[in-house]
Structures are given as C-alpha cells and as structure tokens.
N, C-alpha and C positions, 0 to 999 in steps of 0.2 A: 375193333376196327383198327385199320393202319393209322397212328400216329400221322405218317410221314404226309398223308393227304391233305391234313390240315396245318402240315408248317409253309403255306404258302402266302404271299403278302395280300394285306385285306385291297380291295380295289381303294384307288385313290391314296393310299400310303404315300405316294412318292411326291404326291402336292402337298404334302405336310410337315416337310422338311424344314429345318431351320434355315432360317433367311440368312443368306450371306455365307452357307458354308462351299458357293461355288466360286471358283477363282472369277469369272463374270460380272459376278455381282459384289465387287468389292470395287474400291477407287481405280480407277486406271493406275499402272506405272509411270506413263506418258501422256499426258494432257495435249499437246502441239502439234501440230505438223513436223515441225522442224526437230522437236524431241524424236518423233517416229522415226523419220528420215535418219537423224544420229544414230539411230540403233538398228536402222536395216541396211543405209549403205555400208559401214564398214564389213559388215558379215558379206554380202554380196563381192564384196571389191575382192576379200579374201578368197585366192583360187583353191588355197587348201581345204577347208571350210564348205564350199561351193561349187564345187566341181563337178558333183556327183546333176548339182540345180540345170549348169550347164549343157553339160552332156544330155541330160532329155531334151534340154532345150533345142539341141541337135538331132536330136534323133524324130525331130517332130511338135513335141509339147509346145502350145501357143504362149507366148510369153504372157500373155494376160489371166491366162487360167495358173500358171507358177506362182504371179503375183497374188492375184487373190486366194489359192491357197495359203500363202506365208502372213498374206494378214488375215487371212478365218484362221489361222493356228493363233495368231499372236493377240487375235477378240479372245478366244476359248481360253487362253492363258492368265485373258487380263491386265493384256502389257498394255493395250489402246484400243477404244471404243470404237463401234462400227463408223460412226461421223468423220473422226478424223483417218482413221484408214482410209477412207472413201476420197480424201483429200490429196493423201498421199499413194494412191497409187497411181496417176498417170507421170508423176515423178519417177516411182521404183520402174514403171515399165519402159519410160525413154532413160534410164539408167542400164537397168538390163541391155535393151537394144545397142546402147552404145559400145559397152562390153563385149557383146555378140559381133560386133560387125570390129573391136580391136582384135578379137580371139580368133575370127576367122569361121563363125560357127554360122552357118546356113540356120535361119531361125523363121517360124512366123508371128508374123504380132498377134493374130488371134481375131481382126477387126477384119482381116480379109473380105472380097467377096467370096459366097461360099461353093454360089452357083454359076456353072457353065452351061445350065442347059437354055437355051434358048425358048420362049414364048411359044414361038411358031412347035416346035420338037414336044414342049409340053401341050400343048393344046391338041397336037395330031396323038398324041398316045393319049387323052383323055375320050378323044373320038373312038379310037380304037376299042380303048376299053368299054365304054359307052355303049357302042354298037352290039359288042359281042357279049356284055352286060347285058341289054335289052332283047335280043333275039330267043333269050332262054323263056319260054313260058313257063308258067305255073298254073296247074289245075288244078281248083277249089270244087272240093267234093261239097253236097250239099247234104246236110243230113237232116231230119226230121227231129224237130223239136217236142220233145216227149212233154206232156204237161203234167205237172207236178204239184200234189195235193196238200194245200198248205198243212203243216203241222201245230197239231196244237199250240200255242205259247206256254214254255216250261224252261223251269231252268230259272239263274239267278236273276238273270237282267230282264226279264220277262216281265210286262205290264200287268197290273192287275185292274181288271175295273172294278171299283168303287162303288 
C-alpha cells in the first residue's frame, strides 16, 4: 500500500494542541482603551506608513470596515482583546474621518443608508414577480401505488420473538 495515504492528520488533532501556543491566547500587549488608541493613532496620523489605508479609503473602502480590519489584525496578533477594541473603534473611526476630510479624500463612513429604493418600487416588483411566479402551473402526475409484500425480518437489527 501507499505510505503517503496514511500520513494524513487523525481527525480532531488540531483541538489537541498546546494551550497558549497562539499569539490570542496569551495576555494582551494593551490592557486600555487609551493604551490601544497610543498605538493605533500615531501609525494612522503617519502618511508614509498609511497611505496605502488612505487611498482605498478613496477609492471606496467604508471607513468602518478599514477600522475593524486593523483591530481583527491587532485581536489575531494579540496586541488587544476584542472588549477593548470594541471600545476603541468609534474613536479610530472619527479619527480616520477627520484625516479624510483634512487630506481631501472623498470617504464613506460605512453607516450610510444603503438603500434608494423606495417601498412603493419594492412592493410593485414583488407583485410582478409574484404574478408571473404564480401564472406558471405545475402538473402532478398520479401514479398507482404498487403494494408491497412485507419481507421477512432478517438482518442485524431484526426482532426476534421469544
């Protein structure tokens, strides 16, 4: 037989890892709000640094979905737990924004509304579809139920009488 078929991981191997060998599950870096904040404004305020965060953010990118990638990078890292990132992002995001609107950069926050379409527009294309939904029939063919002679009880899971 191929060797190579059986060097594959037994199921469940990967829950059985040593606790703590992920950067996650060790202490935070940053305990605070105000610690997080110290270590994501300056990176942000730097244009060299940041440019690249920027520029998407021009080109479209919601400023709240930038934000919350940088802190799910900075959970996965280990640098601050989901509680206090969660604290500190409507901070990084009226930071950003403020930046955005010194730099000249056409930006959205991400909370917008998303929809233009109006109630009346949505409910006449639900009739439409609706109508021309329901106009299609379907015919059910009837077939003759053939009757079917029990078989003996056999087999493992089969009763026995006593």
């Amino acid at each position: 037989m191929d060797q190579q078929l059986f060097d594959a991981p037994i199921p469940g191997q990967s829950l059985t890892g040593e606790v703590g060998a992920y950067p996650w599950e060790q202490p935070p870096q940053y305990n605070t709000v105000e610690e997080v904040l110290d270590y994501y404004l300056p990176k942000l305020s730097d244009m060299d640094s940041s440019i690249e965060l920027y520029e998407s953010i021009d080109e479209g990118v919601p400023i709240t979905a930038a934000v919350d990638l940088l802190l799910t990078v900075g959970n996965m890292q280990g640098s601050h737990t989901l509680d206090v990132s969660t604290l500190a992002a409507p901070v990084l995001v009226e930071f950003m924004t403020n930046v955005s609107d010194k730099l000249g950069i056409k930006y959205k926050v991400g909370t917008e509304k998303q929809s233009t379409i109006s109630k009346k527009q949505i409910s006449k294309a639900m009739e439409d579809i609706g109508s021309s939904y329901m106009d299609t029939e379907v015919e059910e063919k009837e077939e003759p139920i053939e009757a079917v002679e029990a078989a003996p009880e056999q087999g493992l899971m089969a009763r026995r009488e006593v």
